[in-house]
Backbone as XML, in Angstrom:
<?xml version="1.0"?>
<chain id="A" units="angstrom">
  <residue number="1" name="UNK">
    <atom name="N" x="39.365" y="-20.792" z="113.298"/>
    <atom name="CA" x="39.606" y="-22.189" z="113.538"/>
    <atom name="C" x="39.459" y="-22.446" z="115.039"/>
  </residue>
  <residue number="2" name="UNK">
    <atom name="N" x="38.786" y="-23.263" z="115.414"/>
    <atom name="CA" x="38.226" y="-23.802" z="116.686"/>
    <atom name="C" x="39.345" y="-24.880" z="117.691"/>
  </residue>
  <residue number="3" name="UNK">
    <atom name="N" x="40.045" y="-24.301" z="118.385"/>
    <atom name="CA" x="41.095" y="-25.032" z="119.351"/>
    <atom name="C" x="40.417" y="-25.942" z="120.525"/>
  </residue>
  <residue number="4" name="UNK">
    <atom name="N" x="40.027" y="-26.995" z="120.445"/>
    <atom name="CA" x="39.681" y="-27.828" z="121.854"/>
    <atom name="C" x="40.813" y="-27.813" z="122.816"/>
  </residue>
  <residue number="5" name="UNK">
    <atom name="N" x="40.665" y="-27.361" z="124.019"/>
    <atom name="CA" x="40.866" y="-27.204" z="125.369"/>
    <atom name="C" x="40.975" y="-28.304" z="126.327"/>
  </residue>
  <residue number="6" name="UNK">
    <atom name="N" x="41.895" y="-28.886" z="126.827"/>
    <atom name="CA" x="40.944" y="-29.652" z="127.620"/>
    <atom name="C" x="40.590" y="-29.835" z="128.816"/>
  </residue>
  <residue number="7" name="UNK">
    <atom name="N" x="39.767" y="-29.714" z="128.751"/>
    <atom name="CA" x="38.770" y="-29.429" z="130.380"/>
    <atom name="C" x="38.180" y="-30.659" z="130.607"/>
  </residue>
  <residue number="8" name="UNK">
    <atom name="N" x="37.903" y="-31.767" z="129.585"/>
    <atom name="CA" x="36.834" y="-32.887" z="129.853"/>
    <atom name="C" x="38.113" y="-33.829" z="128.761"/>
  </residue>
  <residue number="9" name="UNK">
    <atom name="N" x="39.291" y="-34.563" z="129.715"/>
    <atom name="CA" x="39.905" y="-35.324" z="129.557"/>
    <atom name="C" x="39.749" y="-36.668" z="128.856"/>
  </residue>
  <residue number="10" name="UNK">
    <atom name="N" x="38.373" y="-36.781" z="129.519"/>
    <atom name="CA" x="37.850" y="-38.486" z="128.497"/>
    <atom name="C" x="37.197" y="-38.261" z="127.481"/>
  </residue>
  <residue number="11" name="UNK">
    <atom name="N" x="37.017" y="-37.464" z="127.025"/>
    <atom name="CA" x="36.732" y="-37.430" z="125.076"/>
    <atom name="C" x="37.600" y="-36.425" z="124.442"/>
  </residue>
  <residue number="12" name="UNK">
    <atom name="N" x="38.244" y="-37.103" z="123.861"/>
    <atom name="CA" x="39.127" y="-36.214" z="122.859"/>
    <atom name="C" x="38.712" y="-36.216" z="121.627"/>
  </residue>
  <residue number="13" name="UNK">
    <atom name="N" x="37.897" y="-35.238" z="121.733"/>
    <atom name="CA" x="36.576" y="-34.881" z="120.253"/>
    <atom name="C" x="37.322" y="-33.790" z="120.304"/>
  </residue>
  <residue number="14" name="UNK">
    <atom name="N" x="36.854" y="-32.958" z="119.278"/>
    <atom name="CA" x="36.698" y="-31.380" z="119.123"/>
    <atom name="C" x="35.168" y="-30.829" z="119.248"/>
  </residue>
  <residue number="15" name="UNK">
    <atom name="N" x="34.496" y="-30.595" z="120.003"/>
    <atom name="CA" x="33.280" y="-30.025" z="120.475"/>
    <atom name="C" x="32.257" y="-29.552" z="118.897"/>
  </residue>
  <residue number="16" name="UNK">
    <atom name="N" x="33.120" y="-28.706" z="119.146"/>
    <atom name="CA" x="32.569" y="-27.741" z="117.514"/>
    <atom name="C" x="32.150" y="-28.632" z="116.589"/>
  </residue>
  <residue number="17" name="UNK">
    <atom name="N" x="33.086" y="-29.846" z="116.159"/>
    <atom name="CA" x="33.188" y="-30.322" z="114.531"/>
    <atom name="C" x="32.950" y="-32.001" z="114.725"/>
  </residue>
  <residue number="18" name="UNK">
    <atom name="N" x="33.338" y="-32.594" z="115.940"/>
    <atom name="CA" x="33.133" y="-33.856" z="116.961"/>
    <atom name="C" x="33.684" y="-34.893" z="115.822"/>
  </residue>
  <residue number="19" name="UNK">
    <atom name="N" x="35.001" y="-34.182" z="115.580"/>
    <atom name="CA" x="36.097" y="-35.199" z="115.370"/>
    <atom name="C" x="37.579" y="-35.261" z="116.114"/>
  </residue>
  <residue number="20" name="UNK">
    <atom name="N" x="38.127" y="-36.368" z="116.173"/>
    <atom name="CA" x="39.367" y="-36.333" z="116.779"/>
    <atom name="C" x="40.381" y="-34.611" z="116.839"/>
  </residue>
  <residue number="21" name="UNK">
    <atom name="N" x="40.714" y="-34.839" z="118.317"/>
    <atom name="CA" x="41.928" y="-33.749" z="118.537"/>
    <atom name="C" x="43.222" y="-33.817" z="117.389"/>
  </residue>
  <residue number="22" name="UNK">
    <atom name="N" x="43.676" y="-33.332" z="116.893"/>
    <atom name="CA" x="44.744" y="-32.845" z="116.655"/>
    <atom name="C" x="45.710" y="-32.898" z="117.210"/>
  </residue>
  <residue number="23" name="UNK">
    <atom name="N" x="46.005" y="-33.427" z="118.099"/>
    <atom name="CA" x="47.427" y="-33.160" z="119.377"/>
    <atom name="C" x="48.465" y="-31.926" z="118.815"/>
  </residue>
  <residue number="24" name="UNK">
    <atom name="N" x="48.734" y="-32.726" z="117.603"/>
    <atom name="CA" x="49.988" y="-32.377" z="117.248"/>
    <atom name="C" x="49.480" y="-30.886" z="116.261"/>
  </residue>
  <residue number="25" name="UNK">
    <atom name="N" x="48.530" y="-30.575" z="115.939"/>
    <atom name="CA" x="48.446" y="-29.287" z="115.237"/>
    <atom name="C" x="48.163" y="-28.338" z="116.422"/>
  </residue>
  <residue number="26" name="UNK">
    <atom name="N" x="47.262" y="-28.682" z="117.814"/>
    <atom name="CA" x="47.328" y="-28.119" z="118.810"/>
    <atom name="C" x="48.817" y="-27.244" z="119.355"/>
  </residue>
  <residue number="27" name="UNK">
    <atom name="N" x="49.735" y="-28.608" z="119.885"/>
    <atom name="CA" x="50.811" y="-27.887" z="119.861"/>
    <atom name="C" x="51.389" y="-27.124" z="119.107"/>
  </residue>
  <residue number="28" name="UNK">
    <atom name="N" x="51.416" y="-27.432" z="117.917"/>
    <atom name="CA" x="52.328" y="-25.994" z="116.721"/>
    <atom name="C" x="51.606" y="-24.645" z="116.947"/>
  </residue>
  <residue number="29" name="UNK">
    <atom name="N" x="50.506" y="-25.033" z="117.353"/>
    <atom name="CA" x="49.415" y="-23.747" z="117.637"/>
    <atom name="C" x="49.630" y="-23.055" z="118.552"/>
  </residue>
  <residue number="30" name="UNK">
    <atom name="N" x="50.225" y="-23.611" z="119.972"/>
    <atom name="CA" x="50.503" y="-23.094" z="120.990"/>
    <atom name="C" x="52.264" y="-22.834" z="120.830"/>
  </residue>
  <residue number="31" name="UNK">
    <atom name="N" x="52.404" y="-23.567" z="120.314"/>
    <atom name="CA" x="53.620" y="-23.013" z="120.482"/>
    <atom name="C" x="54.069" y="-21.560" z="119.363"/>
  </residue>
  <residue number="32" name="UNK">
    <atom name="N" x="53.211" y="-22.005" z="118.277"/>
    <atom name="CA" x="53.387" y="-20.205" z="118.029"/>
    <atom name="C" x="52.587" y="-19.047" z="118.774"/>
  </residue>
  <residue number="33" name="UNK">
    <atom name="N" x="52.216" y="-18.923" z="119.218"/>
    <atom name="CA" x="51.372" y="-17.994" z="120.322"/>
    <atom name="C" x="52.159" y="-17.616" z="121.386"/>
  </residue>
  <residue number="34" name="UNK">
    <atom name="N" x="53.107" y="-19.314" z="121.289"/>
    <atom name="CA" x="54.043" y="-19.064" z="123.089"/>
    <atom name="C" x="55.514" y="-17.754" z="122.067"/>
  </residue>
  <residue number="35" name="UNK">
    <atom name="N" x="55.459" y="-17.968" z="121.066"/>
    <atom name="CA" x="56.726" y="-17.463" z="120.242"/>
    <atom name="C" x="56.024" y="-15.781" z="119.741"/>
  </residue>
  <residue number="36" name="UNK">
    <atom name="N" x="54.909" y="-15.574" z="119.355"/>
    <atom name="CA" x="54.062" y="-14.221" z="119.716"/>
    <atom name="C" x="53.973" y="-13.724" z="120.893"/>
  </residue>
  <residue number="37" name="UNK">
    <atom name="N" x="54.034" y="-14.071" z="122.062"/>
    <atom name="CA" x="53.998" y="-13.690" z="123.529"/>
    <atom name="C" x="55.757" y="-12.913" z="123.668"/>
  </residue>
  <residue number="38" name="UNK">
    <atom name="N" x="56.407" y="-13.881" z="123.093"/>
    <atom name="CA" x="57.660" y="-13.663" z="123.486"/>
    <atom name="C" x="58.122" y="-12.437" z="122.669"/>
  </residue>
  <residue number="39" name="UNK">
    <atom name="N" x="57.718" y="-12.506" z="121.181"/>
    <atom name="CA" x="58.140" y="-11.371" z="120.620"/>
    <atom name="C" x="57.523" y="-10.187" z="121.368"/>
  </residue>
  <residue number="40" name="UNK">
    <atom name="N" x="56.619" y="-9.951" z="121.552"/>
    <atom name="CA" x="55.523" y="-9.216" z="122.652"/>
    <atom name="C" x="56.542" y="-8.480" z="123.619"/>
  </residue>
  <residue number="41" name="UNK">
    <atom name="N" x="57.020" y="-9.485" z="124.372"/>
    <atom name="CA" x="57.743" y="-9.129" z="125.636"/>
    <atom name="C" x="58.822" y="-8.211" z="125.218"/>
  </residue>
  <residue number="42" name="UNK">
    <atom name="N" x="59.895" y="-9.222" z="124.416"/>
    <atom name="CA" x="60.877" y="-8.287" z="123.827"/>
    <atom name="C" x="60.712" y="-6.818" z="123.333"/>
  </residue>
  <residue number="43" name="UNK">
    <atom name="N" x="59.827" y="-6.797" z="122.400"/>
    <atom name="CA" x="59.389" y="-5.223" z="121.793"/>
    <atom name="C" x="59.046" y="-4.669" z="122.771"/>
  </residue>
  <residue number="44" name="UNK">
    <atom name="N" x="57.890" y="-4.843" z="123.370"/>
    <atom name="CA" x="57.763" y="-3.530" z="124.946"/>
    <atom name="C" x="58.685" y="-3.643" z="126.186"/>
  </residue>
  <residue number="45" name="UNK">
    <atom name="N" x="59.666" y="-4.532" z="126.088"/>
    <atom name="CA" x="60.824" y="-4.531" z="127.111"/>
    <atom name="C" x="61.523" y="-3.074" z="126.495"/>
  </residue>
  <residue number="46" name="UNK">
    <atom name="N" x="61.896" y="-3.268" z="124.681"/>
    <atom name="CA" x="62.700" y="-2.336" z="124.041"/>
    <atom name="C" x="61.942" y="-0.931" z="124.033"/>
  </residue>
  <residue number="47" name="UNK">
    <atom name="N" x="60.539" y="-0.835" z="124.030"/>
    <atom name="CA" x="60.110" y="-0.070" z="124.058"/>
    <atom name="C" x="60.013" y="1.108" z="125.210"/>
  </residue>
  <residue number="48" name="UNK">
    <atom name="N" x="60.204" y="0.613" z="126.299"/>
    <atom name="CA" x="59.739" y="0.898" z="127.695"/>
    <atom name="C" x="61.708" y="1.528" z="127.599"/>
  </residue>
  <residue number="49" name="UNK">
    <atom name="N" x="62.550" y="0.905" z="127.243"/>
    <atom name="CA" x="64.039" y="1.096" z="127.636"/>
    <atom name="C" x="64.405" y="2.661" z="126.519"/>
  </residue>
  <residue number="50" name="UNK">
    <atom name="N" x="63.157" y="2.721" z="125.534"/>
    <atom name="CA" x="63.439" y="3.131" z="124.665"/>
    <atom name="C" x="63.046" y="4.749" z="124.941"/>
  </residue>
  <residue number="51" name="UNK">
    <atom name="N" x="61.978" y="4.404" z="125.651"/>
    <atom name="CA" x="60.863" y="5.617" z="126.639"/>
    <atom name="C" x="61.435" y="6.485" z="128.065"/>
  </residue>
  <residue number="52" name="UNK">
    <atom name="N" x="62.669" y="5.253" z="128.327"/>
    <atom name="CA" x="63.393" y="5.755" z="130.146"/>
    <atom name="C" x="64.443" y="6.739" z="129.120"/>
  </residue>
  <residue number="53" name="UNK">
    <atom name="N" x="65.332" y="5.835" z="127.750"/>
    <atom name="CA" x="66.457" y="7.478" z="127.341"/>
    <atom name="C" x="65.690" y="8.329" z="126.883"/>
  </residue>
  <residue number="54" name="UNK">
    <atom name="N" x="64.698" y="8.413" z="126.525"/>
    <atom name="CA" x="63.651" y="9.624" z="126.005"/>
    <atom name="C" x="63.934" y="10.739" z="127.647"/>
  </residue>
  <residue number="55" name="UNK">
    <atom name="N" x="63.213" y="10.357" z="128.244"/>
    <atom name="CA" x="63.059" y="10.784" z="129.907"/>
    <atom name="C" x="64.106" y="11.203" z="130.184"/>
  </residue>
  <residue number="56" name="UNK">
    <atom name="N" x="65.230" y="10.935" z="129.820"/>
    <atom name="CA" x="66.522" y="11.675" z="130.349"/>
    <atom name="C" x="67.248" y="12.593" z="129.416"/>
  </residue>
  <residue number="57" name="UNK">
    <atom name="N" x="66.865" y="12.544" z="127.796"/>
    <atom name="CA" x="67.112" y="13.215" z="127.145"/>
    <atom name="C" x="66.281" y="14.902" z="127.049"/>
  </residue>
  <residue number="58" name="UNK">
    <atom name="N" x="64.923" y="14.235" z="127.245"/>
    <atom name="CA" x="63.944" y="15.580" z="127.422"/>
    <atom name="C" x="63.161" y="15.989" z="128.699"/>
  </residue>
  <residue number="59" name="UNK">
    <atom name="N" x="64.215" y="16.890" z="129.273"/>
    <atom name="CA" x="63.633" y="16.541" z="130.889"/>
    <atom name="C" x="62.198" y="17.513" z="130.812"/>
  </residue>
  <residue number="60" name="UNK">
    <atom name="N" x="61.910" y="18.297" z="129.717"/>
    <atom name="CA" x="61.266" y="18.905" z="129.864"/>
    <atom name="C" x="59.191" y="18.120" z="129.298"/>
  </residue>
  <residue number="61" name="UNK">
    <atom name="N" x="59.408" y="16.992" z="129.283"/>
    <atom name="CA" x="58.828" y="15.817" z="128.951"/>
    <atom name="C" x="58.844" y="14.897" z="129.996"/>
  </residue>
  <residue number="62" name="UNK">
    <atom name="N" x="59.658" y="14.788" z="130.848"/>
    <atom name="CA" x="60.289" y="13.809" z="131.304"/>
    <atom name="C" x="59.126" y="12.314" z="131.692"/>
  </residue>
  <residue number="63" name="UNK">
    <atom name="N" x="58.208" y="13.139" z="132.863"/>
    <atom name="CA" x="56.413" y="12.555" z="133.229"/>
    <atom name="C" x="56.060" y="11.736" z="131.797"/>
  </residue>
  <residue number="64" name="UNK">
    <atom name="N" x="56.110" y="12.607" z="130.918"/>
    <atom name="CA" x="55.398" y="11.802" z="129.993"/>
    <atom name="C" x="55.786" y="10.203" z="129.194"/>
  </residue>
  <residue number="65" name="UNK">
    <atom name="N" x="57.053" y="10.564" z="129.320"/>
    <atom name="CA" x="57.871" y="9.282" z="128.696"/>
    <atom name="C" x="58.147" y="8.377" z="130.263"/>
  </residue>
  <residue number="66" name="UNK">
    <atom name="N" x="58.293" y="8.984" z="131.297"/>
    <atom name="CA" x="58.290" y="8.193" z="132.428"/>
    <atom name="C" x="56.690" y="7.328" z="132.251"/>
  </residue>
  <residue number="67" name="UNK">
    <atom name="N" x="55.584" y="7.885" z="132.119"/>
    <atom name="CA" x="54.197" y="6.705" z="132.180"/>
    <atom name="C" x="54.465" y="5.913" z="130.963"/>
  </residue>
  <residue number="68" name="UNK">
    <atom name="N" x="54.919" y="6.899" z="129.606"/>
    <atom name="CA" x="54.992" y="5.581" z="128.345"/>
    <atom name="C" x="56.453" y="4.599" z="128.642"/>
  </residue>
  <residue number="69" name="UNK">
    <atom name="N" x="56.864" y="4.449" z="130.003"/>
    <atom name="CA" x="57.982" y="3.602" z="129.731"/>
    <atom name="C" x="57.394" y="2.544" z="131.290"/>
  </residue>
  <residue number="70" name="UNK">
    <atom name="N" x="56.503" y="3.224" z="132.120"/>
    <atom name="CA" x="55.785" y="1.930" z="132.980"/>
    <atom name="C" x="54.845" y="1.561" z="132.445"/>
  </residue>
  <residue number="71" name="UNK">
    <atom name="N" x="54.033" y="1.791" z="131.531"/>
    <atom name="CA" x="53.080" y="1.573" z="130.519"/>
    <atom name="C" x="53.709" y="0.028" z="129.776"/>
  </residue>
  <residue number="72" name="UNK">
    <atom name="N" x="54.825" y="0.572" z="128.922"/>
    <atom name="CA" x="55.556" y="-0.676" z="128.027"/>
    <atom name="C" x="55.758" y="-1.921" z="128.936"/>
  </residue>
  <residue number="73" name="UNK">
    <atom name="N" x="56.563" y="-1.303" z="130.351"/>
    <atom name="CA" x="56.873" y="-2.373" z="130.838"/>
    <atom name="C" x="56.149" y="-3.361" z="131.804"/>
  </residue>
  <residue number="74" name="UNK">
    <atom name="N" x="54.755" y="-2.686" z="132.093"/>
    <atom name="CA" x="53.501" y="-3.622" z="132.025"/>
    <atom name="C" x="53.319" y="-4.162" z="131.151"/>
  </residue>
  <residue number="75" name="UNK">
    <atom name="N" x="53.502" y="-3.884" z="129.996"/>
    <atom name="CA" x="52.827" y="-4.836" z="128.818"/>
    <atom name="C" x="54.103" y="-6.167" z="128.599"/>
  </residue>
  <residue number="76" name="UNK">
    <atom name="N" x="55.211" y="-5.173" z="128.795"/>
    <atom name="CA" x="55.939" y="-6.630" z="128.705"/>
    <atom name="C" x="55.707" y="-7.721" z="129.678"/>
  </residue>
  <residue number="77" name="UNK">
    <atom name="N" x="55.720" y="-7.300" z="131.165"/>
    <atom name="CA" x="55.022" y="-8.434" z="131.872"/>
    <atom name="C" x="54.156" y="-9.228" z="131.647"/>
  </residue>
  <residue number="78" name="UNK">
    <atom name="N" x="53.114" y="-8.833" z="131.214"/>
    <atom name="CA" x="52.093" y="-9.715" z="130.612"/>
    <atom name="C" x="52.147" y="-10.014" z="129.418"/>
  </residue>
  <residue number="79" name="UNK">
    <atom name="N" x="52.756" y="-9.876" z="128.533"/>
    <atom name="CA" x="53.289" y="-10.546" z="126.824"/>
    <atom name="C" x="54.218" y="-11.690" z="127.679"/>
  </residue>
  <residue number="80" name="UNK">
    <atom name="N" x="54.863" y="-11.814" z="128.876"/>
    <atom name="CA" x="55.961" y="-12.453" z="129.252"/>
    <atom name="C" x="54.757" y="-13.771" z="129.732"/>
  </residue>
  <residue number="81" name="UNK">
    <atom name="N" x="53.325" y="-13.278" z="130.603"/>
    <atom name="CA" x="52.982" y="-14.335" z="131.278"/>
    <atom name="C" x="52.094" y="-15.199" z="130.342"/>
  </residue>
  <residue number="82" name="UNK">
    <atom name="N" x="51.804" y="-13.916" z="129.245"/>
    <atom name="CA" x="51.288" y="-14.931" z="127.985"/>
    <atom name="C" x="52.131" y="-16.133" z="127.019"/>
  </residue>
  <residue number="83" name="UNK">
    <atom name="N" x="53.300" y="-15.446" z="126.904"/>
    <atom name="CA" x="54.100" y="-16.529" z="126.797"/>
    <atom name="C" x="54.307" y="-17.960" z="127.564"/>
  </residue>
  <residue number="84" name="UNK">
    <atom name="N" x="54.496" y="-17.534" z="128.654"/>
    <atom name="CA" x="54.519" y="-18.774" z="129.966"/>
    <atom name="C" x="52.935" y="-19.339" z="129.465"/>
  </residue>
  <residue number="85" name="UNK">
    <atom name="N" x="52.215" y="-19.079" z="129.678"/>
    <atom name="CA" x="50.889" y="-19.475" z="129.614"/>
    <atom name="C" x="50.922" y="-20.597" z="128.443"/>
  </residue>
  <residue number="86" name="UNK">
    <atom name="N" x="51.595" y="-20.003" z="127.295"/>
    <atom name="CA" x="50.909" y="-20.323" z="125.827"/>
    <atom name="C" x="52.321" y="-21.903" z="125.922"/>
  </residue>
  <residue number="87" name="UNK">
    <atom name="N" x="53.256" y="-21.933" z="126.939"/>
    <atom name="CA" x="54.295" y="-22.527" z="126.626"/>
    <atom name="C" x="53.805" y="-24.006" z="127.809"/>
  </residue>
  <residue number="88" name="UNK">
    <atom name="N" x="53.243" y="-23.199" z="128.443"/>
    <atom name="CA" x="52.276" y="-24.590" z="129.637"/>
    <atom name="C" x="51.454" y="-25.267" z="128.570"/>
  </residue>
  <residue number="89" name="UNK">
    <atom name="N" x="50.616" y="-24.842" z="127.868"/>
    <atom name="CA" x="49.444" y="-25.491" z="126.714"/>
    <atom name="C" x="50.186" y="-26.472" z="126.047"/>
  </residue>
  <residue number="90" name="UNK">
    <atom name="N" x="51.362" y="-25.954" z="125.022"/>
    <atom name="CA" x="52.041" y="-26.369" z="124.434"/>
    <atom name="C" x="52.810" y="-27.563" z="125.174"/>
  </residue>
  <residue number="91" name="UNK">
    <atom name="N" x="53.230" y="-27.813" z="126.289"/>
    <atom name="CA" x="53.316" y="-29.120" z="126.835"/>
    <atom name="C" x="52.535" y="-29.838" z="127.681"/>
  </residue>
  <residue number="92" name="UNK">
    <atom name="N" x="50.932" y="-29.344" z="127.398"/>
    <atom name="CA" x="50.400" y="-30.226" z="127.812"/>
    <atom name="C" x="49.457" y="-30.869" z="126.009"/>
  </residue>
  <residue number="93" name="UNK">
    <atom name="N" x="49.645" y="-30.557" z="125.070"/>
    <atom name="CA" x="48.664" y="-30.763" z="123.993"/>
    <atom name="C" x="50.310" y="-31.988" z="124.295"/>
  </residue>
  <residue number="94" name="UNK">
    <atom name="N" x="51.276" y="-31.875" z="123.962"/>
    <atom name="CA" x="52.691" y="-32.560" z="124.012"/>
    <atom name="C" x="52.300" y="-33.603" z="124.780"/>
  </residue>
  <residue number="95" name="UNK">
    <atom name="N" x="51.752" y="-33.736" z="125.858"/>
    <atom name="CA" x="51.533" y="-34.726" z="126.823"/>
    <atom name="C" x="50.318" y="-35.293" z="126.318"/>
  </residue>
  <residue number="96" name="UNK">
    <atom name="N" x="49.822" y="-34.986" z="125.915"/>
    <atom name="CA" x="48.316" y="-35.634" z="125.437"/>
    <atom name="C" x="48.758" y="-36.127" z="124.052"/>
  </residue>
  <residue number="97" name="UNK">
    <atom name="N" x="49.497" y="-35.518" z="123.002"/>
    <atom name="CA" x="50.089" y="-36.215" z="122.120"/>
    <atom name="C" x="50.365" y="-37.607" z="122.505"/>
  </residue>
  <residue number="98" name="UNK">
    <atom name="N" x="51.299" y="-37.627" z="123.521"/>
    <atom name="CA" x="52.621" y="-38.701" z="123.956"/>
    <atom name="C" x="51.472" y="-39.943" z="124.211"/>
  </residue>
  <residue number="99" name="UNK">
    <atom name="N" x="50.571" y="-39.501" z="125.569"/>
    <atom name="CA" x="49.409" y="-40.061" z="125.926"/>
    <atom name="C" x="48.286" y="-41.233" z="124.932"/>
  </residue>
  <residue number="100" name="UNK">
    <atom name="N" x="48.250" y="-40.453" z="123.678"/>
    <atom name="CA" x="47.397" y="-41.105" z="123.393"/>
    <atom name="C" x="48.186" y="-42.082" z="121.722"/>
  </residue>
  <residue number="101" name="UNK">
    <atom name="N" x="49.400" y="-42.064" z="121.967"/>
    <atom name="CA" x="50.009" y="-43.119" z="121.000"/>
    <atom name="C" x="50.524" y="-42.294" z="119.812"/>
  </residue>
  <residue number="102" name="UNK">
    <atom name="N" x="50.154" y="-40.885" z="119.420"/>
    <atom name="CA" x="50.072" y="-39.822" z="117.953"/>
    <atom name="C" x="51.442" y="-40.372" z="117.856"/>
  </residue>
  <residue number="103" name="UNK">
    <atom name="N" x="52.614" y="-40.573" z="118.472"/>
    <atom name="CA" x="53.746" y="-40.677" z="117.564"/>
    <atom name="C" x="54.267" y="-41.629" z="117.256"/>
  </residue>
  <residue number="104" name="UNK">
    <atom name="N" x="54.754" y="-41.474" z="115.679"/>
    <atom name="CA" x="54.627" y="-42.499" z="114.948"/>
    <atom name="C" x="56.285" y="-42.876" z="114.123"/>
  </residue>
  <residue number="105" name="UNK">
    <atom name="N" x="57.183" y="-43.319" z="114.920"/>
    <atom name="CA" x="58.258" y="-43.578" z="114.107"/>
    <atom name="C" x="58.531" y="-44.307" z="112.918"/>
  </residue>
  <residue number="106" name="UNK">
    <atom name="N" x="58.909" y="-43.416" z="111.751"/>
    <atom name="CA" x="58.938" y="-44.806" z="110.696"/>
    <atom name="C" x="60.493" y="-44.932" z="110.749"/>
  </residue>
  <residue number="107" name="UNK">
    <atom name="N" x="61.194" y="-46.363" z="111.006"/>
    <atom name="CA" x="61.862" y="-46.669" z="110.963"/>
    <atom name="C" x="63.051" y="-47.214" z="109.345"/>
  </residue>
  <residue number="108" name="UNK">
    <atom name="N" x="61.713" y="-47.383" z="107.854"/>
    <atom name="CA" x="62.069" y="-47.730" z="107.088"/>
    <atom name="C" x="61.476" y="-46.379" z="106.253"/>
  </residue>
</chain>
């Protein structure tokens, strides 16, 4: 499924299919990605914490679980900035929602 971006503000087409944006399926989109990033982070945060008691339990290992635990916790950094990333999108498809009238209160 084809996500329009937006880079070219005055047409809110979808490139690919050259019908109206989605706003609002955009955001659910980003915002699960921003909620995949995050699980991301968490698991190789746990992972990396999981790799340092390894390292102190088996000193005779120790090197090895020391790289698989700066290893994890690179990855959590960047599962963390993918999150941030995916959570910027998600309020800007939000702003382009707001922008172009999509919400629609029914009052009755």
């Amino acid at each position: 499924m084809a996500y329009h971006h937006h880079h070219d503000r005055h047409h809110h087409l979808n490139k690919d299919e050259e019908k109206p944006v989605d706003h609002k399926k955009e955001e659910k989109h980003h915002k699960h990605r921003e909620h995949l990033g995050q699980l991301g982070a968490v698991a190789a945060g746990a992972y990396a914490l999981h790799e340092k008691q390894k390292a102190k339990k088996d000193p005779e290992h120790a090197h090895k679980h020391k790289i698989k635990e700066e290893i994890a916790a690179a990855v959590a950094v960047g599962a963390g900035g993918y999150a941030f990333h995916e959570h910027h999108k998600k309020k800007e498809a939000k702003k382009e929602e707001k922008a172009h009238g999509k919400k629609h209160h029914h009052l009755f």
